[in-house]
C-alpha positions, 0 to 999 in steps of 0.5 A, spaced: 483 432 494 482 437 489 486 443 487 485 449 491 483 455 485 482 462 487 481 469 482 481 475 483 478 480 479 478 487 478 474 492 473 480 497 470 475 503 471 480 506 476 487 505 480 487 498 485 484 501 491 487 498 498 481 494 500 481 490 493 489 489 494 488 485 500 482 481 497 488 479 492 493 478 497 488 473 502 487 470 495 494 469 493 496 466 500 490 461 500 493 459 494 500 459 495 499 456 501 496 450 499 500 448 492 493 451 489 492 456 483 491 464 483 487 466 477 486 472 474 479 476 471 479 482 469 471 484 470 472 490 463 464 489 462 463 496 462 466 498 456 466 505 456 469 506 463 475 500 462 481 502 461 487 500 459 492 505 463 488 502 469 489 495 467 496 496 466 497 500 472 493 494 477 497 488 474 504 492 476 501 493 483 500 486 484 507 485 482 510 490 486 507 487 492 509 480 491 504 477 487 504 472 481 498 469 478 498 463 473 495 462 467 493 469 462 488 473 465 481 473 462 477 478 459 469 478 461 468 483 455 471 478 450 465 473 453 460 476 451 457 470 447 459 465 452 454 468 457 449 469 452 449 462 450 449 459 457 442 465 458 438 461 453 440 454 455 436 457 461 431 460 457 430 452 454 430 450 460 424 454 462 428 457 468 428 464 465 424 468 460 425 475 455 423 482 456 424 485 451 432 483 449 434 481 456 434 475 459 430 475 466 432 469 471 425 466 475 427 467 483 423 461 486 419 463 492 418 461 500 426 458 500 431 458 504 439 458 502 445 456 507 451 458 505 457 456 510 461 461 509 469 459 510 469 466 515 463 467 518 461 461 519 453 458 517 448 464 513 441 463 511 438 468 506 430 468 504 429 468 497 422 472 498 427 477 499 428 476 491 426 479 485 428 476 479 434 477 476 437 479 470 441 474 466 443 479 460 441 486 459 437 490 454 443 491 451 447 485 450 451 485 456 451 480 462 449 482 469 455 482 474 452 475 478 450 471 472 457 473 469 461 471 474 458 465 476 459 463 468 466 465 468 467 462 475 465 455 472 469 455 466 476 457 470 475 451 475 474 455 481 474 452 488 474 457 493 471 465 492 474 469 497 472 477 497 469 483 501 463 483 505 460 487 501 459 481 496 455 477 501 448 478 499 450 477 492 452 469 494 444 467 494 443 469 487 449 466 484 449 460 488 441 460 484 444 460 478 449 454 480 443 450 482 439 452 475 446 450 470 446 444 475 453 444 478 456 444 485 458 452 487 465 453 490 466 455 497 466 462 499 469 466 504 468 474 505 472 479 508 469 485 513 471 491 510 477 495 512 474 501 515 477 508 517 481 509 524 474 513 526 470 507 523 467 510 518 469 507 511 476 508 509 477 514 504 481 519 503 481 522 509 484 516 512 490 517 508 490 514 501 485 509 497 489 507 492 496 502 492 499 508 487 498 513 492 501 509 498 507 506 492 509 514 491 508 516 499 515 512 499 512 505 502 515 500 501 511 493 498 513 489 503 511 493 508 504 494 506 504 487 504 505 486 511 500 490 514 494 488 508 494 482 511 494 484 518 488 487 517 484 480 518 489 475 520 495 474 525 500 469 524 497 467 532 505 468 536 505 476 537 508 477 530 507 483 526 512 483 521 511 477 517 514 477 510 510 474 504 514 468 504 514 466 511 505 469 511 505 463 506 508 457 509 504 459 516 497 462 513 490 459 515 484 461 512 480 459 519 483 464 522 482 470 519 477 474 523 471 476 522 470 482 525 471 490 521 478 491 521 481 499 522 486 502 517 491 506 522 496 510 518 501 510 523 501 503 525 503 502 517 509 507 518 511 504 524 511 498 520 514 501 514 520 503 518 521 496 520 522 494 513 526 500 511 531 499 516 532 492 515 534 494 508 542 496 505 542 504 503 545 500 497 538 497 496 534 503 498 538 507 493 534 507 488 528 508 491 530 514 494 534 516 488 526 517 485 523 520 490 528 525 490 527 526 482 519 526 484 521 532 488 525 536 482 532 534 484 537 535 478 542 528 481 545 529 474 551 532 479 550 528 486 555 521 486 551 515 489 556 514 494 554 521 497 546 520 497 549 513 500 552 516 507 545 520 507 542 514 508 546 511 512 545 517 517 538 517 516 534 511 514 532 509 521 529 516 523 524 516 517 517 511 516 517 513 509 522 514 504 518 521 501 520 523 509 527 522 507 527 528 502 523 532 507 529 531 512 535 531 508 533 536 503 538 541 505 543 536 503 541 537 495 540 545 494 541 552 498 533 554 499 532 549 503 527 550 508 527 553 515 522 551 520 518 556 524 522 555 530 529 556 528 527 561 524 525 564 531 532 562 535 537 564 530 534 571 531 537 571 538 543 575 538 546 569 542 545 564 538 548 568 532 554 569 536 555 562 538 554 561 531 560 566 529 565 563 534 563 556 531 565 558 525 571 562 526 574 556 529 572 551 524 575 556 519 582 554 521 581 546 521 584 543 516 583 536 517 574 537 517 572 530 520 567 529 525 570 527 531 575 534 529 569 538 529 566 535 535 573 536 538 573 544 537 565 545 539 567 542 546 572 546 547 569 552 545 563 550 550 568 549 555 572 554 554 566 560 555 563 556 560 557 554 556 553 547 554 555 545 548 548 543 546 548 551 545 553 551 540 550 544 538 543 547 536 544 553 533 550 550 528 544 544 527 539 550 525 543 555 521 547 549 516 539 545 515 534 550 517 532 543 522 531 543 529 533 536 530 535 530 525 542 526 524 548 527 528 551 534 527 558 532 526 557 527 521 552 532 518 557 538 517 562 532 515 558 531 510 557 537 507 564 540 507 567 544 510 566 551 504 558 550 504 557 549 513 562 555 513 558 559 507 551 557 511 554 559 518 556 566 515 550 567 512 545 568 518 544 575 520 
């Protein structure tokens, strides 16, 4: 049996979008999966819209989300004689002509082409339905089907596996094989992803790009994981699967066929399963630049205090990004009030209990969690009151939030200066 060789080849003309990363993603599993090849090409045709920061940019994406590839990358710009030179072997051939400078292949007429593809089962395409395709252009540069089967040939490739989107290009690409007189590979193509609302996935659904969603404060293998949900299931109910374990079970005939829906919230409720398996000590690092991101100077903050942070709130948030937006009154004093604690600390009975807490704690010299909890219970107690109506409006005034961690271990975390300063400082 023969090596299974797959590519992936994007265009650095802009950032790796989520529906190209779970094309790579499937490539790269196929291939690890069956002790096969992952190649690279990078399709930079379109000299004056490639760039470099974009290549760099998807080939750091790849690795962030799990992947290796063997061998170097290949650059269709640097094979521009190559597919010249397989165009006028056509040209001799008589199976193509000139216009001018280009290079035209002839389509022959009234045939049938059948693809079998490796996902959607059995295709037929008419090639009345054809004009005649260009090899070369005008301008010396090669047509994007020609050219990938020129490069797809000479990197040996077995298997080509990509978006629906490429389906009507499989006939003319499978003519070409014919005329060079070799084999095509198999080919498997993927539904696209598309919105919640089944409208093709943009920006309104959330991000397009893999960037995007690495500074939103989504973990690699989180959206690793999700990628490949959306056109495979490892068949026993699981959802959260690793890379390394989708490898060993994958199987490329039972990837569905149908559109998959991109839902932002099953990526977040995913993303929460992964961050909350992690050590605070593994997610240091990742918070500490999400923090940075949102202009926190750390220079004077000890790891060992974002730490105990974390360990109060890595379960409640989806997204790293989330962390700041809850605990952000742990990091400066213009922290944000929501709208309604802003409207409950103005009764005049949230500002007295808020008062009579603050007395109390002023004389507590030993400032723990349970101590604190000790007073606040007895004070309720003692004025015949719930304690969550002590508890709430301390939350409020000490963090501006209505709801996150627990509060004793939040002002034990604070200390004991700042949660009197910030108690005291509601009017």
């Amino acid at each position: 049996m023969s090596t299974v060789t797959v590519r992936f080849a994007p265009s650095p003309t802009g950032f790796l979008h989520i529906g190209s990363a779970r094309t790579a993603l499937f490539n790269w599993l196929y291939a690890r999966h069956t002790g096969g090849k992952f190649l690279l090409r990078i399709e930079d045709t379109d000299i004056k819209r490639s760039d470099r920061k974009f290549l760099d940019e998807i080939l750091a994406d790849l690795r962030w989300l799990g992947m290796d590839w063997d061998d170097e990358p290949i650059f269709q710009s640097q094979r521009f004689s190559l597919y010249r030179k397989k165009a006028e072997e056509l040209l001799r051939l008589g199976k193509s002509y000139r216009e001018g400078e280009a290079i035209i292949f002839k389509v022959e007429k009234g045939r049938t082409i059948e693809v079998n593809d490796l996902i959607h089962g059995r295709i037929t395409f008419r090639t009345d339905n054809f004009k005649d395709q260009v090899l070369i252009k005008s301008d010396g540069s090669p047509a994007y089907n020609f050219s990938c089967v020129v490069d797809d040939v000479d990197q040996g490739i077995s298997h080509i596996l990509r978006g629906d989107d490429h389906i009507s290009n499989t006939p003319k690409q499978i003519l070409f094989y014919e005329a060079l007189g070799l084999k095509p590979p198999q080919f498997g193509h993927m539904p696209l992803i598309m919105g919640a609302d089944g409208a093709k996935l943009s920006k309104r659904h959330g991000g397009v790009s893999v960037e995007e969603y690495k500074k939103e404060g989504f973990l690699p293998e989180a959206l690793a994981n999700y990628l490949i949900l959306l056109g495979w299931t490892p068949g026993d109910d699981r959802e959260v699967i690793p890379l390394e374990e989708a490898v060993k079970v994958f199987d490329i005939r039972a990837m569905n066929d149908v559109q998959a829906k991109f839902d932002i919230q099953k990526l977040k409720w995913l993303n929460s399963e992964y961050i909350m398996k992690k050590t605070s000590r593994e997610l240091l690092p990742l918070i500490k630049d999400q923090l940075l991101a949102a202009g926190m100077d750390l220079s004077g903050v000890d790891d060992g205090f974002i730490l105990k942070i974390l360990d109060l709130y890595k379960i409640r948030i989806k997204t790293l990004a989330e962390f700041f937006e809850l605990a952000d009154y742990f990091f400066k004093e213009d922290y944000s009030l929501e709208e309604e604690a802003r409207i409950h600390l103005k009764s005049e009975e949230a500002r007295r209990n808020i008062e009579l807490l603050a007395l109390h704690l002023e004389k507590l010299e030993d400032f723990k969690k349970e101590n604190i909890e000790k007073i606040c219970r007895s004070l309720a107690e003692e004025k015949g009151i719930k304690p969550a109506d002590i508890i709430h409006p301390a939350r409020m005034a000490i963090s501006g939030k209505t709801r996150g961690a627990g509060l004793f271990e939040i002002m034990e975390l604070l200390g004991k200066k700042k949660v009197l300063e910030r108690m005291r400082r509601i009017e």
